[in-house]
C-alpha positions in Angstrom: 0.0 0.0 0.0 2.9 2.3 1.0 4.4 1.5 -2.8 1.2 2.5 -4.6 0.8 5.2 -2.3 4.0 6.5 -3.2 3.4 6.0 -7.3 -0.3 8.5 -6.7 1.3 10.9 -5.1 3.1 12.8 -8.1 0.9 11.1 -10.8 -2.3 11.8 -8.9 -1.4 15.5 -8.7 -0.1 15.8 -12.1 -3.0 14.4 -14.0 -5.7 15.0 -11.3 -4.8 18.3 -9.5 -3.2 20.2 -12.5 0.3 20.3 -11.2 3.6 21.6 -13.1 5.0 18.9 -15.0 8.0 20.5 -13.2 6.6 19.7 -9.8 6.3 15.9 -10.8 9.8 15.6 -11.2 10.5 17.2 -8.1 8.1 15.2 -6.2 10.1 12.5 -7.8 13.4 13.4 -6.8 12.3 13.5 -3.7 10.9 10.3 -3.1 14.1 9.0 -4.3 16.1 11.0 -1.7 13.3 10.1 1.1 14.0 6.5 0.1 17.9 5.9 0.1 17.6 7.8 3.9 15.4 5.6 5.2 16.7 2.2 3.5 20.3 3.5 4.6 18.6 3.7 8.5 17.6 -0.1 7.5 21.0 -0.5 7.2 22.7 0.4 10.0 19.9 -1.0 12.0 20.3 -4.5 10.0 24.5 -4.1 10.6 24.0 -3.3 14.5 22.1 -6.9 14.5 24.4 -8.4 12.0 28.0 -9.4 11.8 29.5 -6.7 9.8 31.5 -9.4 7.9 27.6 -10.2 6.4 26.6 -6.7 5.7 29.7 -5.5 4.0 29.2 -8.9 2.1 25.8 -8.1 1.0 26.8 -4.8 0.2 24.7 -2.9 2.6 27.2 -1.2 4.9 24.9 2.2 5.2 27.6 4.8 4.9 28.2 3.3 1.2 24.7 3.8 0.5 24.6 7.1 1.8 27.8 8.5 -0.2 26.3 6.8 -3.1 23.0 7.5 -3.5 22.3 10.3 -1.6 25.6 11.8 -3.2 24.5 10.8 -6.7 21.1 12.5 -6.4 22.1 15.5 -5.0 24.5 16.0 -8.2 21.3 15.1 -10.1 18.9 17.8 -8.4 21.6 20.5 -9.5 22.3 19.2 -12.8 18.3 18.7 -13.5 17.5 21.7 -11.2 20.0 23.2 -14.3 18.1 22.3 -17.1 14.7 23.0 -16.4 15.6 26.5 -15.8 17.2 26.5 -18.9 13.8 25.1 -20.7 11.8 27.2 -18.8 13.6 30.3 -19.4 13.7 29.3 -23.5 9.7 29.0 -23.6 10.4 24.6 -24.3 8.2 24.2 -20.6 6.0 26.2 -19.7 6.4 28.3 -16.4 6.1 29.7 -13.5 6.2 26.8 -11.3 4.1 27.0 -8.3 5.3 27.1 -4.6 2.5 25.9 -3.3 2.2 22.7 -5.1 5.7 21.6 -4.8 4.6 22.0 -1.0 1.8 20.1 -1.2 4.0 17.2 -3.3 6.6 17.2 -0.5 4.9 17.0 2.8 2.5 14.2 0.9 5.3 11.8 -0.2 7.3 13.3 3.3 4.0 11.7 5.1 3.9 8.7 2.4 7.5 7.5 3.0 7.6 8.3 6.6 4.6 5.8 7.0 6.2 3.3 4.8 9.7 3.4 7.4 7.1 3.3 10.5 5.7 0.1 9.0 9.3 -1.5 8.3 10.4 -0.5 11.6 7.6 -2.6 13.4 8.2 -5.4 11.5 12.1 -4.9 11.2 12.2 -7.6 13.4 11.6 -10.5 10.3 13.7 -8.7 7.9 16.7 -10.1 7.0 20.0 -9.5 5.1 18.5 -10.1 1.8 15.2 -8.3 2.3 17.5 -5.2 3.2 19.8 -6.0 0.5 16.6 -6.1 -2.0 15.8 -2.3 -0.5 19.3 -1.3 -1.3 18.7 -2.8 -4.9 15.2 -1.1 -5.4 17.1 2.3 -4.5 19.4 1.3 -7.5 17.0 0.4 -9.6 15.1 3.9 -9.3 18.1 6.0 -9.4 18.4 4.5 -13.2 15.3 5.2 -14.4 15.8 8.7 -12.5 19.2 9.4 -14.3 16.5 8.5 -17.2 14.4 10.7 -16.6 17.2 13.2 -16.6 19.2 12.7 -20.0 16.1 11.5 -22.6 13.3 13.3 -20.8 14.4 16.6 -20.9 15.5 16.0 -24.6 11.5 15.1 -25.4 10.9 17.8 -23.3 13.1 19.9 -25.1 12.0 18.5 -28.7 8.0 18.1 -28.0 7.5 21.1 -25.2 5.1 18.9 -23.7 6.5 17.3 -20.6 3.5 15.4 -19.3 3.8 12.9 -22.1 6.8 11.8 -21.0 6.2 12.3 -17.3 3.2 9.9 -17.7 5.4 7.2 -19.6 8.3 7.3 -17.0 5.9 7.1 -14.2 4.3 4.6 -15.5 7.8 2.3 -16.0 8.4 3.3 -13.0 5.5 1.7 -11.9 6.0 -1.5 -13.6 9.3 -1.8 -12.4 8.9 -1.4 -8.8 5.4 -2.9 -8.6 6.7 -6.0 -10.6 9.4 -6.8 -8.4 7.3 -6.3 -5.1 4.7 -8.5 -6.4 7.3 -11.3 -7.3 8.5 -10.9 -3.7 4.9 -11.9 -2.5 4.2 -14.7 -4.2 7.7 -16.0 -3.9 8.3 -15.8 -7.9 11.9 -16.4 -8.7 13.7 -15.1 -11.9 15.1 -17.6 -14.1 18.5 -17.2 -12.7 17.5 -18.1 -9.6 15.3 -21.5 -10.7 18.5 -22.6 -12.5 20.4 -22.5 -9.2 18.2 -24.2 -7.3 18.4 -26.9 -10.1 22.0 -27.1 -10.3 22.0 -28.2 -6.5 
C-alpha cells in the first residue's frame, strides 16, 4: 500500500490536481532521496544486529549507500534543477512553477514514505540480510530510471514542449518496475536465474 501510495502521489497531482509537469519531477526526486535515507537507516539498524562481515558482504554497509546515493542524487537535483531552468527560461516548458504545489508534493510523499519506514520498523524484526539488501537494490534500480528521466526526458521535453507525455510514460515504467518486483516478492516468484540455481544443487 505504501508502494502504490508512493506512485499516486506525483501522478495523482499531475493528472488530477493540475500540477507543473516540473513539480512531478521534483516530487520525484524527492521520493528518491526520502527512500535511500530511510533504506540507509535499514541498514545500519540490520548491521548493529548483523555481523558486519555479512553486511559488508551483501553490500549494505549504510555509509556506502549514503555516499552513493544520496551523493548521486544531489548531483542530479543540480544538474536537473539546471536544465529545467534553462527550458523554462527558452519557452520549451511552460512556467512559472508553483510554490505551493511543490509543497503540497513534498509534505504528501514526506507523510507517504515516513509511514512506509514506521511500517518497516515494526516489523524490522523478520527482515533479514536479503530483504534489506533487495531495498538497497530497489534504491538502484530507481536512481536508473531517475538518471532516465534526466538525460532522454528533458531532450523530449526539449524536442516536444510537452513534458507530461513523458512524465506519464516514465511514471508509469516506473511503476512497472517497482510494482513488478514487489509483487514477485509476494508470491515467492523467482527469476530464471535463480530457478537454475536451485536446479544445479
Amino acid at each position: 500500500m505504501a508502494t502504490v501510495a508512493r506512485h499516486a502521489v506525483p501522478l495523482g497531482g499531475l493528472f488530477g490536481r493540475d500540477w507543473h509537469p516540473v513539480v512531478a519531477i521534483v516530487v520525484y526526486w524527492l521520493e528518491s532521496v526520502l527512500l535511500a535515507l530511510a533504506t540507509a537507516g535499514l541498514c545500519a539498524l540490520m548491521m548493529r544486529r548483523t555481523r558486519s562481515s555479512e553486511v559488508d558482504k551483501a553490500g549494505i554497509h549504510p555509509r556506502d549507500v549514503l555516499i552513493f546515493h544520496l551523493g548521486s542524487l544531489l548531483v542530479f537535483g543540480g544538474f536537473l534543477a539546471g536544465v529545467l531552468i534553462i527550458l523554462i527560461g527558452n519557452g520549451h516548458v511552460e512556467g512559472p512553477i508553483d510554490v505551493r504545489q511543490v509543497r503540497e508534493g513534498a509534505l504528501a510523499m514526506l507523510a507517504v514514505v515516513a509511514a512506509g519506514l514506521v511500517i518497516d520498523l515494526w516489523r524490522f524484526e523478520a527482515f533479514t540480510v536479503d530483504e534489506v539488501r533487495a531495498r538497497v537494490d530497489a534504491c538502484t534500480a530507481r536512481w536508473g530510471l531517475f538518471w532516465l528521466l534526466g538525460f532522454f526526458g528533458t531532450i523530449l521535453m526539449a524536442v516536444t514542449g510537452r513534458p507530461a507525455i513523458f512524465l506519464g510514460f516514465f511514471g508509469v515504467l516506473k511503476i512497472t518496475l517497482e510494482s513488478w518486483a514487489r509483487v514477485a516478492r509476494v508470491f515467492g516468484w523467482r527469476s530464471v536465474k535463480e530457478r537454475s540455481t536451485e536446479a544445479a544443487r
